[in-house]
DRENLO-494238 format. One record per atom (N, C-alpha, C): z, x, y; atom name. Coordinates in nm, 3 decimals, padded with zeros to 5 digits. Each point is the difference from the previous one (the first is absolute). Example, Ala and Ser with C-alpha at 12.3 -4.5 7.8 and 13.67 -1.06 7.14 Angstrom:
# DRENLO-494238
00.780:01.319:-00.569:N;
00.000:-00.089:00.119:CA;
00.000:00.090:00.120:C;
-00.072:-00.035:00.105:N;
00.006:00.082:00.119:CA;
00.073:-00.077:00.109:C;
//
This chain:
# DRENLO-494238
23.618:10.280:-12.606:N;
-00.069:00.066:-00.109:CA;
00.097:00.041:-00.111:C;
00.148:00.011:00.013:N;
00.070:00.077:-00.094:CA;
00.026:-00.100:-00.079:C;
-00.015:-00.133:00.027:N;
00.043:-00.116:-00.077:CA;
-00.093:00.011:-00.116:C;
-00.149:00.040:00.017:N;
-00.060:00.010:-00.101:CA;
00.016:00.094:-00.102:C;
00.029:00.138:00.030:N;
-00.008:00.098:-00.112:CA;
00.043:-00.069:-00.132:C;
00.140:-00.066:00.025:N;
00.039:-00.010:-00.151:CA;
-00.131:-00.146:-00.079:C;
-00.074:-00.035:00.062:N;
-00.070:-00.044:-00.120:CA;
-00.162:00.051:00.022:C;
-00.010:00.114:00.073:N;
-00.109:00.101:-00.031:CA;
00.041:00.090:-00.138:C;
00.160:00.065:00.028:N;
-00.010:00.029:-00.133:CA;
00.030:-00.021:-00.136:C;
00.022:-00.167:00.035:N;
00.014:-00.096:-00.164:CA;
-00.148:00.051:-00.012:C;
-00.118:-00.063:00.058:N;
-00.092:00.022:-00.021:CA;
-00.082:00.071:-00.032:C;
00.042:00.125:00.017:N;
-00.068:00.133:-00.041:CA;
00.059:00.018:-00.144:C;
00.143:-00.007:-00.022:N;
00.050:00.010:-00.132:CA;
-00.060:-00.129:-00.086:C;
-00.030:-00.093:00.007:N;
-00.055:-00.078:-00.075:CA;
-00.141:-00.027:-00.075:C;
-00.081:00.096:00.123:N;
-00.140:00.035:00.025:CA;
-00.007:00.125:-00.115:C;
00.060:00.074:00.037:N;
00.015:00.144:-00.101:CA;
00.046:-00.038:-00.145:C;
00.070:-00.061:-00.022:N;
00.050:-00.061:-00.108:CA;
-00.066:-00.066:-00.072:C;
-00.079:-00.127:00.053:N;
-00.097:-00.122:-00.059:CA;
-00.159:00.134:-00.005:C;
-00.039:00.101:00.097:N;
-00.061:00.090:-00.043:CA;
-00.015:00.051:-00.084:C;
00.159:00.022:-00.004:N;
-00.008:00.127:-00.198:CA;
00.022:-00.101:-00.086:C;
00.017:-00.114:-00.038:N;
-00.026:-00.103:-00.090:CA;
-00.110:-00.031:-00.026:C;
-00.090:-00.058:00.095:N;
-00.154:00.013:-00.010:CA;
-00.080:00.096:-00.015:C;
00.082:00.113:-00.001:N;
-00.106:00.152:-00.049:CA;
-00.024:00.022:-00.141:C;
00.100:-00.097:-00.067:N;
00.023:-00.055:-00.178:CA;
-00.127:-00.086:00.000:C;
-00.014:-00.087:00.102:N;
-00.098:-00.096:-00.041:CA;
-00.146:00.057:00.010:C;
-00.004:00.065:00.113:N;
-00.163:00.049:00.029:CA;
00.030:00.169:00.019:C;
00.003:00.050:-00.102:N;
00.030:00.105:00.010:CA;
-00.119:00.111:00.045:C;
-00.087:-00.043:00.038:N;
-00.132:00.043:00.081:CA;
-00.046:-00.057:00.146:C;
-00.028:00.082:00.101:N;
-00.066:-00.043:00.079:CA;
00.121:-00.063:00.111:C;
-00.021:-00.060:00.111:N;
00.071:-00.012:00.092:CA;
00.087:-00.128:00.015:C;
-00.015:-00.044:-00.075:N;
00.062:-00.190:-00.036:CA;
00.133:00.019:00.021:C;
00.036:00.063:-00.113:N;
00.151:-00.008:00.043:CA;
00.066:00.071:00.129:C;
-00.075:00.069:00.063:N;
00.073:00.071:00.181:CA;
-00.034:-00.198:00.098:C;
-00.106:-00.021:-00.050:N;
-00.032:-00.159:00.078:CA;
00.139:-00.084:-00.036:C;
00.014:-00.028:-00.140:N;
00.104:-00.091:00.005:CA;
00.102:00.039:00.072:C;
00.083:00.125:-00.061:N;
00.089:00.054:00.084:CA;
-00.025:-00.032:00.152:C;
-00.099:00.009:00.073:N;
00.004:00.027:00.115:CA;
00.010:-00.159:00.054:C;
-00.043:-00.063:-00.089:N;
00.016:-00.152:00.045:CA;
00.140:-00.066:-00.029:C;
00.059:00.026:-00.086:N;
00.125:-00.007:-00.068:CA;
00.080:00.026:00.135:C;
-00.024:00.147:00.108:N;
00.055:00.042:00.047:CA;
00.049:-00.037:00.153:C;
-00.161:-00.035:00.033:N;
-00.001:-00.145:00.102:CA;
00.035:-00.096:00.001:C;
-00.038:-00.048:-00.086:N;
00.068:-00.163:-00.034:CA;
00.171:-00.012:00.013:C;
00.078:00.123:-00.056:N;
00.117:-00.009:-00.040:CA;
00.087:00.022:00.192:C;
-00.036:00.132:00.039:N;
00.001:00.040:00.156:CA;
-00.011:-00.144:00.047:C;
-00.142:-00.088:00.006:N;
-00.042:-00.103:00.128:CA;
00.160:-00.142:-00.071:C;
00.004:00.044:-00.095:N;
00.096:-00.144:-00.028:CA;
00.131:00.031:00.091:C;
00.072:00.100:-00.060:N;
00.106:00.058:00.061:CA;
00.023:00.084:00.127:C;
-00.091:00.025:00.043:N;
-00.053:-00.018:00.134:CA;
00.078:-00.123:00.116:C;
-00.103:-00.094:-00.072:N;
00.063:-00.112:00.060:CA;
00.096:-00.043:-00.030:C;
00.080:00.004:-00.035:N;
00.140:00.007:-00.073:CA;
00.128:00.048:00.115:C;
-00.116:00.101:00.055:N;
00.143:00.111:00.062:CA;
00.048:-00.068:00.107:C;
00.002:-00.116:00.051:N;
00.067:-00.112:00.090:CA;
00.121:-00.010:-00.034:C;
-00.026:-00.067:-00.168:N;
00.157:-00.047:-00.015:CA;
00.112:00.041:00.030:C;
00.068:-00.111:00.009:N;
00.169:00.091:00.090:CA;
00.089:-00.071:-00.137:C;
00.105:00.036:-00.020:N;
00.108:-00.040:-00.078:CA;
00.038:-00.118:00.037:C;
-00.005:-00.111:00.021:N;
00.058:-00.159:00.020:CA;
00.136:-00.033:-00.072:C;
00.094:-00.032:00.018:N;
00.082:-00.053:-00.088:CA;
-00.047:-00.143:-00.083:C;
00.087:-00.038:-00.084:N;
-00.043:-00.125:-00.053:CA;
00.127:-00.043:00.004:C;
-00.022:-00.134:00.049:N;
00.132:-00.112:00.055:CA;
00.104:-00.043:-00.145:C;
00.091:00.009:00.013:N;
00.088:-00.054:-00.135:CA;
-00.008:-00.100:00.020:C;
00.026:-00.116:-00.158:N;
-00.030:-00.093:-00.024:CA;
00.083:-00.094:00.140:C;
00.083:00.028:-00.012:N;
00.113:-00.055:00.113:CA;
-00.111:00.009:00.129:C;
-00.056:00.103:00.106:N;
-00.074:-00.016:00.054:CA;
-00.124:-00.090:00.056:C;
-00.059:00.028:-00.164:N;
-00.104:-00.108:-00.035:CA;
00.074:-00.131:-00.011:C;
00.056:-00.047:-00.024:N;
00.044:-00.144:00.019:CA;
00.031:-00.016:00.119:C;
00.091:00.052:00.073:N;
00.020:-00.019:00.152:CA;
-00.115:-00.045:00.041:C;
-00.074:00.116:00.002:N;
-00.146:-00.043:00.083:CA;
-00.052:-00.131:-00.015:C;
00.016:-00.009:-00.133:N;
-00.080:-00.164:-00.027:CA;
00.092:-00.052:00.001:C;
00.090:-00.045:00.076:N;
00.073:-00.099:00.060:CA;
-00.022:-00.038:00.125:C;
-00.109:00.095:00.034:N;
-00.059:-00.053:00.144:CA;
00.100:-00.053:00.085:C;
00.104:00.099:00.053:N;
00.067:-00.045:00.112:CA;
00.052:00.089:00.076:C;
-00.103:-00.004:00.127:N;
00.014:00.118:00.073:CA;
00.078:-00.030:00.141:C;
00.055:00.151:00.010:N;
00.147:00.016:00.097:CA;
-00.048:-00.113:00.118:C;
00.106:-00.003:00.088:N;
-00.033:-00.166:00.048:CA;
-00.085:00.064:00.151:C;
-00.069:-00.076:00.009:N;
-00.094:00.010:00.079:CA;
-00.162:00.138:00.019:C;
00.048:00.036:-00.130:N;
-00.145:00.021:-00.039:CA;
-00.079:-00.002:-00.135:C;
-00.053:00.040:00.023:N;
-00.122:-00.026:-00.103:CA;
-00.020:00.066:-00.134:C;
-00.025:-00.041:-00.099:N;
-00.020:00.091:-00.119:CA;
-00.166:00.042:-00.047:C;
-00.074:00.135:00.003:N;
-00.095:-00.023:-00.063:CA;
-00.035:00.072:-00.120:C;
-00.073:-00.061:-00.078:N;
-00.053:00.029:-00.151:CA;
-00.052:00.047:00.012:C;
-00.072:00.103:-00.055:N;
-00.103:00.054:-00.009:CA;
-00.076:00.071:-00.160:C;
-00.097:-00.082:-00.065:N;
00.004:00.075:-00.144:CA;
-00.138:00.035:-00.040:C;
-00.003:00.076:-00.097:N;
-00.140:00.019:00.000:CA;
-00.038:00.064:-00.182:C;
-00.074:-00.120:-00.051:N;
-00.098:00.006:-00.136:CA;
-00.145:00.046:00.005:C;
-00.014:00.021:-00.129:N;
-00.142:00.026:00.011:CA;
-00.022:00.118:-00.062:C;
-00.094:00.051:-00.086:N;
-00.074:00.143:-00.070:CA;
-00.035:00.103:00.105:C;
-00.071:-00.064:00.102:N;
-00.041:00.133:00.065:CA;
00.086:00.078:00.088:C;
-00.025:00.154:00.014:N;
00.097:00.067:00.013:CA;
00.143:-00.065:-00.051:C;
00.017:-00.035:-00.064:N;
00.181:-00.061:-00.021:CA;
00.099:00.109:-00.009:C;
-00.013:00.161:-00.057:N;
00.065:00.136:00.024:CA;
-00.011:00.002:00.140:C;
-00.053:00.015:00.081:N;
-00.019:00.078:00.143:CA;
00.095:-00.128:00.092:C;
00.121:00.122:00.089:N;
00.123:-00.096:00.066:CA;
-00.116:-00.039:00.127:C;
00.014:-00.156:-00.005:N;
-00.067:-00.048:00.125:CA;
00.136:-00.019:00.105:C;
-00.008:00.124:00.115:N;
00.127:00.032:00.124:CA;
00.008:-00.142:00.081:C;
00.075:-00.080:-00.001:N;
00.039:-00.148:00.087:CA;
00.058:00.063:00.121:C;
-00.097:-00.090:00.147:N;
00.111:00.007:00.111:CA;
00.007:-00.134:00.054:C;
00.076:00.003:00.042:N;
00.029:-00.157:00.090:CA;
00.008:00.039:00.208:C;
-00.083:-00.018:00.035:N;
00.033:00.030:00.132:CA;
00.010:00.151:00.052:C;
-00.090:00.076:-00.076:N;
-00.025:00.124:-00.014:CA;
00.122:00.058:-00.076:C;
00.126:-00.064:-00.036:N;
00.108:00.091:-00.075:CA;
-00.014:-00.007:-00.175:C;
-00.027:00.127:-00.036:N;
-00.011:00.025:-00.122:CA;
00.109:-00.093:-00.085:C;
00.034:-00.066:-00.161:N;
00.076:-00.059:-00.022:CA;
-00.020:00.025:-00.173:C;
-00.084:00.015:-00.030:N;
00.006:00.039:-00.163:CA;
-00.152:00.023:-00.039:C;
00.025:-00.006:-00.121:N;
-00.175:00.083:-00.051:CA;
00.022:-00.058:-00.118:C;
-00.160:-00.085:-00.056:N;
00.037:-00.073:-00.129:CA;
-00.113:00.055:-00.095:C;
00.053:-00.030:-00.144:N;
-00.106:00.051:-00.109:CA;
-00.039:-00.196:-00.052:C;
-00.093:-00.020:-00.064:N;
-00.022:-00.097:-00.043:CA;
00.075:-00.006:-00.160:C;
00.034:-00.160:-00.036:N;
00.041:-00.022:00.072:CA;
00.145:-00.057:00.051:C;
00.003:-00.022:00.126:N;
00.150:00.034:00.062:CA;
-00.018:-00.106:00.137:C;
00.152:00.040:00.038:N;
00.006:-00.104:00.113:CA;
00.160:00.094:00.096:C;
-00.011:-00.084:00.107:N;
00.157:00.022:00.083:CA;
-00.018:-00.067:00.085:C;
00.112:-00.003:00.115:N;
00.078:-00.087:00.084:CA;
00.043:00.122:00.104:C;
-00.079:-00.091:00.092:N;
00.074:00.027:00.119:CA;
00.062:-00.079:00.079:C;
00.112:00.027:00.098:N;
00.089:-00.116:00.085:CA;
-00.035:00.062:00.149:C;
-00.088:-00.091:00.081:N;
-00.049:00.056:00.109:CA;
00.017:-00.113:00.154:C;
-00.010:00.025:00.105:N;
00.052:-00.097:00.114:CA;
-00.104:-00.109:-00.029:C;
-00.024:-00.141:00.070:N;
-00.055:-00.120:-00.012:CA;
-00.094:00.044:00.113:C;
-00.112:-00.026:-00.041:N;
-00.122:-00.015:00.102:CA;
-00.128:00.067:-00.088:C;
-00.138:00.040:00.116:N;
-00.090:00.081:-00.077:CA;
00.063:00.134:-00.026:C;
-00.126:00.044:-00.100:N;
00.004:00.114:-00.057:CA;
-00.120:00.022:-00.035:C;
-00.044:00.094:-00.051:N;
-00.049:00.114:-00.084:CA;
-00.001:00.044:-00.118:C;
-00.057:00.022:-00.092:N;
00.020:00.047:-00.149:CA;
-00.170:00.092:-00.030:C;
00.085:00.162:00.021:N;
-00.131:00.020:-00.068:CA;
00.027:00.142:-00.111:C;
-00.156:-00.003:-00.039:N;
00.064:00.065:-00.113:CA;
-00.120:00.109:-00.040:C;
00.040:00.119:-00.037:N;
-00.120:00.084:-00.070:CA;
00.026:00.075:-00.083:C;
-00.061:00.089:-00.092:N;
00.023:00.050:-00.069:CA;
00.024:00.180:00.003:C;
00.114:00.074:-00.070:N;
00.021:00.119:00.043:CA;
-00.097:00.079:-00.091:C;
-00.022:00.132:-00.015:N;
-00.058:00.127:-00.074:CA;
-00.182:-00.048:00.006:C;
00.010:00.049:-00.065:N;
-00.199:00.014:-00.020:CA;
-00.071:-00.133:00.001:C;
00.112:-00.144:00.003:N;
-00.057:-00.132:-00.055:CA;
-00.010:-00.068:00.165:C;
00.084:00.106:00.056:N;
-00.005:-00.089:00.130:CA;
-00.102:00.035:00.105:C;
-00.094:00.095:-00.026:N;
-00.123:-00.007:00.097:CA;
-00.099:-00.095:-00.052:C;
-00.005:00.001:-00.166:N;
-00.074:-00.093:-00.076:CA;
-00.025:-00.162:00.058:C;
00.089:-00.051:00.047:N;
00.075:-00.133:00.033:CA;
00.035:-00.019:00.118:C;
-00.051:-00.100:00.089:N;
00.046:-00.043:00.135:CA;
00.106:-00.033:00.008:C;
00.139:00.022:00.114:N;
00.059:-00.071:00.025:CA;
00.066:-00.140:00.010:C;
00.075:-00.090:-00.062:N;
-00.052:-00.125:00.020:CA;
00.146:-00.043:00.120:C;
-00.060:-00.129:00.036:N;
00.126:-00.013:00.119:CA;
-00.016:-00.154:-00.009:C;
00.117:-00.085:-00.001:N;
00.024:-00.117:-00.041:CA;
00.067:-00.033:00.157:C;
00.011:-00.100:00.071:N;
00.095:-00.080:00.112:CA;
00.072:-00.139:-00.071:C;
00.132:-00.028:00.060:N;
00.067:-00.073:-00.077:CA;
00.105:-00.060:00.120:C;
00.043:-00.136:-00.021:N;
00.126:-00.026:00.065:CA;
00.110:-00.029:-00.085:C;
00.118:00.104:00.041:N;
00.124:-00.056:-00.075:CA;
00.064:-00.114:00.055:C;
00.046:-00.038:-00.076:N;
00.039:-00.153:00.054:CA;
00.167:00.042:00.013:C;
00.094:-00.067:00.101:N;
00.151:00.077:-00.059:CA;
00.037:-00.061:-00.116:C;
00.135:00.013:-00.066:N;
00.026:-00.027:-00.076:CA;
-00.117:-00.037:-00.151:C;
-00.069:00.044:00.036:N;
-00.153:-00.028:-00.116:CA;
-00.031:00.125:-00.101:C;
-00.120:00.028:-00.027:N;
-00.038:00.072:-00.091:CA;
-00.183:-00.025:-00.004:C;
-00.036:00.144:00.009:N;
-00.137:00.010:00.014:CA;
00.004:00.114:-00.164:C;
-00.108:-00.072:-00.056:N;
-00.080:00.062:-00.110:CA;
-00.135:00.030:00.004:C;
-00.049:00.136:00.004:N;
-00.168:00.044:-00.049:CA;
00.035:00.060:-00.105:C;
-00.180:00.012:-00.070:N;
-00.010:00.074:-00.143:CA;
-00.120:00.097:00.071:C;
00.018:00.118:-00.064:N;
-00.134:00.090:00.049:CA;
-00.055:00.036:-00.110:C;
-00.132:-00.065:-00.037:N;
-00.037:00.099:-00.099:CA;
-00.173:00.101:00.040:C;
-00.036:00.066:-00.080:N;
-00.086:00.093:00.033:CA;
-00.147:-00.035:-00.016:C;
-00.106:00.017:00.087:N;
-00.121:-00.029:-00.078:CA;
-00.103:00.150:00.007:C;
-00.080:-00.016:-00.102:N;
-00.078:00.111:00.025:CA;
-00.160:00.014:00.027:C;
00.016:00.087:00.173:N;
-00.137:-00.078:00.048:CA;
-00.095:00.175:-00.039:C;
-00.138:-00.049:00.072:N;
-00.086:00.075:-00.059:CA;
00.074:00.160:00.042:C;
00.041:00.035:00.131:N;
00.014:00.128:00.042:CA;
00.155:00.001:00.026:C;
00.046:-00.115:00.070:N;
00.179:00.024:-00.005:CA;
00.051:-00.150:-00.105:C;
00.123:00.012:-00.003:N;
00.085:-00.110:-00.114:CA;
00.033:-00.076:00.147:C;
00.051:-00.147:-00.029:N;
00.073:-00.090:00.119:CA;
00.092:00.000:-00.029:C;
00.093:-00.095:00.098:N;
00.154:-00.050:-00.031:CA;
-00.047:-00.161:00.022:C;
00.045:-00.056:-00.085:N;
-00.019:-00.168:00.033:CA;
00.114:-00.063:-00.023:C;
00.060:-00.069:00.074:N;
00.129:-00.081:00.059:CA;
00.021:-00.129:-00.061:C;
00.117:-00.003:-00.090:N;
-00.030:-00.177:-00.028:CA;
00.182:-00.045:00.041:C;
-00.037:-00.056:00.078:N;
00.154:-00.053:00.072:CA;
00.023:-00.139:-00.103:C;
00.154:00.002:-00.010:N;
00.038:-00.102:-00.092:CA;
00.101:-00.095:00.086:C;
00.038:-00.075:00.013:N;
00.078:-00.116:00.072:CA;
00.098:-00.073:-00.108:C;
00.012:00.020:-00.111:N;
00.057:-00.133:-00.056:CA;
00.089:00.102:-00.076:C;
00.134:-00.061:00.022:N;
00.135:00.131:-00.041:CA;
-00.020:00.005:-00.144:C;
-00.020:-00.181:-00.046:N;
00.020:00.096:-00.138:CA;
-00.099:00.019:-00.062:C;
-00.127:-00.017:00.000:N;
-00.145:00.110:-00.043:CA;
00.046:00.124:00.057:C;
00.098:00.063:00.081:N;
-00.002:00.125:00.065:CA;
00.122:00.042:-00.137:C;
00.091:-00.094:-00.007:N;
00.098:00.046:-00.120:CA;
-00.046:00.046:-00.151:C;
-00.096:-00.169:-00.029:N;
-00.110:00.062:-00.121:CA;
-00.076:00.115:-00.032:C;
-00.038:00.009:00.106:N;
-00.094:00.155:-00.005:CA;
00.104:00.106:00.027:C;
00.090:00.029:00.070:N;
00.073:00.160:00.022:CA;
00.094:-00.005:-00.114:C;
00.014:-00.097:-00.061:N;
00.178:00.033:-00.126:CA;
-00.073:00.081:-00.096:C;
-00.124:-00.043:-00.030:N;
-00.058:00.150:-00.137:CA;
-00.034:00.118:00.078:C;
00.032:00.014:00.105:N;
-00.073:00.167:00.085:CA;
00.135:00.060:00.002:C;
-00.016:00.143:-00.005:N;
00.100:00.091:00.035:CA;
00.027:-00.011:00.163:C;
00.143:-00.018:00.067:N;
-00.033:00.029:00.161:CA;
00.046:00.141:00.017:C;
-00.084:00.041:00.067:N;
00.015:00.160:00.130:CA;
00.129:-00.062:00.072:C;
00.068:00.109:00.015:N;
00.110:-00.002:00.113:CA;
-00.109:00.046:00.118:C;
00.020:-00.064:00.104:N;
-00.017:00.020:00.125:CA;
00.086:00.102:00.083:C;
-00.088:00.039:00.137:N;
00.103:00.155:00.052:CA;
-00.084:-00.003:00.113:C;
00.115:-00.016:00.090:N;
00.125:-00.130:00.016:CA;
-00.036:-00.155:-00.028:C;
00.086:-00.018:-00.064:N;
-00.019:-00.156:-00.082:CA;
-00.001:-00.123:00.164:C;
00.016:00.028:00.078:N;
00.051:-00.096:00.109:CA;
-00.077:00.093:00.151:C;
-00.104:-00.061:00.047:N;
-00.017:00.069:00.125:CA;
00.047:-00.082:00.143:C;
//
């Protein structure tokens, strides 16, 4: 719950504020306590969901090239992981691989992980107010050794919760094309 206060009280200050602005406009009658009060919700439910985000680093250019050199430590695996798209694109969607936490992405963005050869796991949800909104999503995958596994996650929005929908990529360099214009997340720990 404490994660929320601070955008309960953006919201109240914004509400009170866009209030006494609109008390200029309808300076009679109850209109302007409505806007305010909607002003005030709206502002709270955004940042609300917000209160997930964690601080991510962002990979130096040097980083980002490594990565897309796709060549991971010898005998295991490298995986991609990136994710486009409008909806929610603010709210950090939390990545685990094999239940171990590994980074949290904003849209849109991407990172790398270096993980042992075999199956796995990839799942992912969302933190603060956006993540009861939204199911879980959970992807299965085989790393190949010396290989490289790529998914894209992006968001859909259903009638009562949002999805996660999985689009796995195979071909290194459609995986190069698409991640060189994204910012990459440092990963933590970059190597499990």
């Amino acid at each position: 719950m404490n994660k929320y206060i601070p955008g309960i009280v953006i919201g109240v200050v914004v509400g009170v504020i866009f209030g006494f602005l609109m008390s200029f406009v309808f300076p009679e009658g109850p209109a302007a306590t409505f806007y305010g009060a909607g002003a005030a919700a709206f502002t709270a439910y955004i940042f609300s969901n917000l209160a997930g985000n964690k601080k991510v680093p962002k990979a130096s250019d040097a980083e980002k090239q490594a990565a897309l050199a796709m060549q991971p430590p010898p005998g295991k695996a490298l995986l991609y992981v990136y994710r486009e798209g409008f909806v929610a694109k603010l709210a950090g969607l939390n990545l685990q691989v094999d239940g171990q936490e590994f980074a949290q992405l904003t849209a849109p963005k991407f990172t790398v992980l270096a993980l042992p050869a075999g199956p796995h796991t990839l799942t992912c949800g969302f933190g603060g107010l956006a993540g009861p909104q939204s199911k879980k999503g959970s992807y299965d995958f085989l790393a190949a050794a010396d290989g490289m596994a790529a998914v894209g996650i992006g968001v859909s929005m259903g009638l009562v919760q949002g999805n996660m929908a999985f689009t796995p990529m195979t071909d290194p360099q459609a995986v190069k094309a698409k991640l060189g214009g994204m910012p990459m997340a440092v990963a933590s720990p970059a190597e499990i």
